[in-house]
C-alpha positions in Angstrom: 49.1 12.6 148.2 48.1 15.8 146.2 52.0 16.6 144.9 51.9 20.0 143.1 53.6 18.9 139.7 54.8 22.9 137.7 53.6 23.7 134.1 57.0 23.7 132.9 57.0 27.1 131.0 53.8 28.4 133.3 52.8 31.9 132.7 55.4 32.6 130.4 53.8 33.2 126.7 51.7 36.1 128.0 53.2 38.4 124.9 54.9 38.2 121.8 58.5 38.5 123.1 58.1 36.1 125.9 56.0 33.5 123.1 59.0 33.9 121.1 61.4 33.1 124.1 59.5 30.0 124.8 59.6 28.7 120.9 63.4 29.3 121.5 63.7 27.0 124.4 61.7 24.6 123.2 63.7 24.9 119.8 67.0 24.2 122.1 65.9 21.4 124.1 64.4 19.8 121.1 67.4 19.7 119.3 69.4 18.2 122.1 67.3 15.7 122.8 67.2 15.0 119.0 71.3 15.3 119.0 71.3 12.7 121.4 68.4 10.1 121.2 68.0 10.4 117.5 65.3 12.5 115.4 62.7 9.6 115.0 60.4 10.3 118.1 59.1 6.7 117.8 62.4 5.6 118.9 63.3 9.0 121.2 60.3 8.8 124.0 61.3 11.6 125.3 61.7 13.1 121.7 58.0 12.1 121.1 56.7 13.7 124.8 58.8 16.7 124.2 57.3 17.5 120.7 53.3 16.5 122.2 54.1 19.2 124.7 55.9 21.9 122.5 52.4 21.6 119.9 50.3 22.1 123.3 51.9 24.8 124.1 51.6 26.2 120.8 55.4 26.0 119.2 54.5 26.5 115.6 55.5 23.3 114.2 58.7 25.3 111.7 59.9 25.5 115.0 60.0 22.3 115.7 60.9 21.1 112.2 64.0 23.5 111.9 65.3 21.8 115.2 65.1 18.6 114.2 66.6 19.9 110.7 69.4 21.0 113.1 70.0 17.6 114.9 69.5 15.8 112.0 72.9 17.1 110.5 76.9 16.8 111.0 78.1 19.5 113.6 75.7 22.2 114.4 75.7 24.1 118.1 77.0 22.1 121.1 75.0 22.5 123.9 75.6 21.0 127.8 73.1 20.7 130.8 74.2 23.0 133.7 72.5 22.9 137.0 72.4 25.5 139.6 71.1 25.5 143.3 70.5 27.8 146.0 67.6 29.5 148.1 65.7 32.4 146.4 63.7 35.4 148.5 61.7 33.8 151.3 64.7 31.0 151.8 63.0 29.3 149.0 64.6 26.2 147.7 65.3 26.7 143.9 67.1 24.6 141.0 67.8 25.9 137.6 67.7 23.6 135.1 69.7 25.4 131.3 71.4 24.1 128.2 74.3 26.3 127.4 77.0 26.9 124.4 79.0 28.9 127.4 78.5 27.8 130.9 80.5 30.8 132.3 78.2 32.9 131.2 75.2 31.4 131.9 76.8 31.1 135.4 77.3 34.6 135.7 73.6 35.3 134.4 72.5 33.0 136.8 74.4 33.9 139.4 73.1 37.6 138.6 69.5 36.6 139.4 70.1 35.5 142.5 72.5 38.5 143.8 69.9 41.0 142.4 67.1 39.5 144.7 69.0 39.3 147.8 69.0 35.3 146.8 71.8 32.7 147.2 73.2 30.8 145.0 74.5 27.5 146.8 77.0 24.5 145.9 75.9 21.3 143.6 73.4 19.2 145.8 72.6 21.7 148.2 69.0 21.8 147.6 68.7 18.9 145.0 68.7 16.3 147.8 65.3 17.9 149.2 63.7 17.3 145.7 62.4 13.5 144.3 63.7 13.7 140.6 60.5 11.8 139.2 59.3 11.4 135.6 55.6 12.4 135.6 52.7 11.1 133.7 49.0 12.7 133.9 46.3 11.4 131.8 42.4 11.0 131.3 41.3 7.2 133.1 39.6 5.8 135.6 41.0 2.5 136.5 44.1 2.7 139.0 44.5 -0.8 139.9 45.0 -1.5 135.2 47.8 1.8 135.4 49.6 -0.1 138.5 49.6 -3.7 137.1 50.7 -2.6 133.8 53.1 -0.8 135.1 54.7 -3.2 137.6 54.4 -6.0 135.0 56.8 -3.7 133.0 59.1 -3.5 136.2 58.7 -0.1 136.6 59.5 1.0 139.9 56.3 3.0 140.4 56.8 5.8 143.4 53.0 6.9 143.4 49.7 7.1 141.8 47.1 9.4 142.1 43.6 9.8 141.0 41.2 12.3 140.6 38.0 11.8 139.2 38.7 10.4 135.3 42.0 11.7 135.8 45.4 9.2 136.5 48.8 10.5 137.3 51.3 8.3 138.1 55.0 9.2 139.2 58.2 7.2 139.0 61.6 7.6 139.4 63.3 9.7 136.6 65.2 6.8 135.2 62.3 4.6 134.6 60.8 7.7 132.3 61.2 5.7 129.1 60.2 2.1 130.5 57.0 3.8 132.3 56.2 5.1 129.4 56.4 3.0 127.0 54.7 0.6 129.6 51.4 2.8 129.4 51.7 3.0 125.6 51.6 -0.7 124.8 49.0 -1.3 128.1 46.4 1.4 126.7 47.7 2.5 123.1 47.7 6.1 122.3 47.5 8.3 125.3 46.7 11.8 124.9 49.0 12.7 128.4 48.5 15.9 129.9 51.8 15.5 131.5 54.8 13.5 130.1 57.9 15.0 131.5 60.7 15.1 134.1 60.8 17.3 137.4 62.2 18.1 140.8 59.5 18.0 143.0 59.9 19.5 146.5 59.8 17.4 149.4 58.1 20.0 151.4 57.0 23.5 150.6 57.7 27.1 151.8 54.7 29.7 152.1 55.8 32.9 150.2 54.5 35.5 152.0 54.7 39.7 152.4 57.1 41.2 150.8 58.8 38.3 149.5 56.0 37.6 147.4 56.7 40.4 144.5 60.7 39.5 145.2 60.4 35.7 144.5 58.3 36.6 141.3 60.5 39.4 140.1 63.5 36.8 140.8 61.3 33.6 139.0 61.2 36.4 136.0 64.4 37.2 135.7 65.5 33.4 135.4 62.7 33.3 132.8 64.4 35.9 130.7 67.3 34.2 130.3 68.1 32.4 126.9 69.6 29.5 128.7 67.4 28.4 131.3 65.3 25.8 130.7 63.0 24.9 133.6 63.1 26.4 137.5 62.1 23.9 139.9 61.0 25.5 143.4 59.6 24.7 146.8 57.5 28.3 147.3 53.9 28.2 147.9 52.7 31.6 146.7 49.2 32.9 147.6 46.8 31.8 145.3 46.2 35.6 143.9 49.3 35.5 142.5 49.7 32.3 140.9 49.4 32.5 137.1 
């Protein structure tokens, strides 16, 4: 099947300002998760997968810390998920994932990006329905058929599974993230995953080509920028020289 899963915060941290930008989104979507699933990441899988990731990604752990600090108290910030849709340069299916203390302004940021590319920003659902919302596991192993059975043992409704040489990847739907994973966990103990998130993945992918190309990465920057976004989820295939 070969389905191109994204590096959530890809090509990002390539200086200090945009390292610092990525320890704050990671700061923020720690402490939500922590507000809402509790601080102990044994109890909070998607706590525990959140925090693996932010130390791969090199989050200095005071970072980390001060979030869960944060959640761990009465009151604080209060943050809600907003979503946003539309098709970026090249007709390029695109959703934009943010936590926001103001969602009128993170609207109008938003909104901003796609206006300033020649972009369009569309209606709740008008992409999202050409995108499998999956939870994502990649990890080092070689025996398929021991992922599957522990994983259907478990009930987890299992979408796909891929291998590739000693590495496994299996996908499921979004809501069996927890169940799949703790599946795995008990099946084969500590797993060092490579991937342990959620994503939109695009049904079918658009080639970014000519001019478009410095347009849709311009646009993908710009989204990147802002404070609020979290992830962007899209369904461009860009020419291999300018992938990061």
């Amino acid at each position: 099947m070969g389905r191109a899963f994204q590096n959530r915060k890809e090509s990002m941290a390539k200086t200090a300002d945009a390292k610092t930008k990525v320890y704050s989104k990671y700061g923020r979507e720690i402490y939500v998760c922590a507000k809402a699933g509790g601080t102990d990441p044994n109890g909070n899988l998607a706590l525990r997968g959140l925090m693996e990731r932010a130390k791969k990604d090199q989050v200095p752990s005071h970072v980390i810390d001060k979030a869960l600090d944060k959640a761990s108290g009465a009151g604080g910030e209060d943050f809600s998920a907003a979503r946003y849709e539309g098709f970026g340069p090249g007709n390029v299916m695109v959703i934009v994932d943010c936590l926001t203390d103001n969602p009128n302004r993170t609207f109008g940021d938003v909104r901003g990006c796609f206006t300033k590319t020649k972009s369009k920003i569309g209606t709740p659902g008008s992409v999202s329905h050409m995108f499998d919302h999956c939870a994502i596991f990649s990890f080092a192993g070689s025996d398929e058929d021991a992922v599957l059975e522990a994983l259907m043992e478990a009930d987890v409704d299992v979408t796909d599974i891929e291998q590739e040489g000693e590495r496994i990847t299996v996908f499921a739907p979004h809501t069996d993230y927890a169940k799949a994973k703790q599946a795995l966990l008990d099946a084969f103990g500590e797993i060092d995953f490579e991937v342990d998130e959620i994503q939109f993945l695009p049904q079918t992918t658009t080639p970014v080509e000519g001019d478009d190309v410095a347009m849709f990465e311009k646009f993908l920057g710009m989204l990147n920028e802002l404070d609020d976004v979290q992830n962007v989820y899209h369904s461009g295939e860009l020419p291999e020289e300018s992938e990061s």
